[in-house]
C-alpha positions in Angstrom: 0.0 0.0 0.0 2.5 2.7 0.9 5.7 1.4 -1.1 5.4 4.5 -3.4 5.9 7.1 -0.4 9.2 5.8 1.5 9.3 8.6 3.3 5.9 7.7 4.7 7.6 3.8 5.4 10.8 5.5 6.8 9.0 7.5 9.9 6.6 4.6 11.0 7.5 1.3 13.0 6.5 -1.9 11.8 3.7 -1.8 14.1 1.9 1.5 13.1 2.5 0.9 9.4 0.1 -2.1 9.7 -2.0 -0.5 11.9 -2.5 2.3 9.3 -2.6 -0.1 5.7 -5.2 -2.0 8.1 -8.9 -2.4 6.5 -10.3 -1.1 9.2 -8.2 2.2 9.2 -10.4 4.8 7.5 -9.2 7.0 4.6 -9.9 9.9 6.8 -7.9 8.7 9.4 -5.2 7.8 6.6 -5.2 11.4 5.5 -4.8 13.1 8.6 -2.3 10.9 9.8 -0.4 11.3 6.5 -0.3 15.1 6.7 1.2 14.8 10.7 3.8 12.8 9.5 4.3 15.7 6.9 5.1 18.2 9.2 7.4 15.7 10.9 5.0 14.7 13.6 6.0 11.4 15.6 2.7 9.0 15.9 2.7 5.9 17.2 0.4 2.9 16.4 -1.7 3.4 19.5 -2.5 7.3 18.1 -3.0 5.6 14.2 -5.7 3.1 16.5 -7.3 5.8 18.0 -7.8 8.5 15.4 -8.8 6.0 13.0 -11.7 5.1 16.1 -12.4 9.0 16.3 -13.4 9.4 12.4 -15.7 5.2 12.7 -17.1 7.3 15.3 -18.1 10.3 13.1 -19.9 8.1 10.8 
């Protein structure tokens, strides 16, 4: 899913880069992640988890 954006690979463990190519990760959640990681923003998988929970909430 992400090998086109390395730099997306490069500043995500193992752990939050399957929590965020998971199904059940919303594109919302996938886009707002994506632009924290932009500006350099550290997230862990627990935050990917929990965001992604915020925006299934929404809908």
């Amino acid at each position: 899913m992400y090998s086109d954006r390395i730099w997306l690979v490069e500043k995500l463990s193992r752990d939050a880069l399957f929590t965020l190519s998971a199904p059940s990760t919303s594109a919302e959640a996938r886009d707002a992640i994506e632009r924290r990681l932009r500006t350099g923003e550290k997230i862990r998988a627990n935050q990917i988890r929990m965001m992604s929970n915020a925006e299934s909430a929404k809908h």
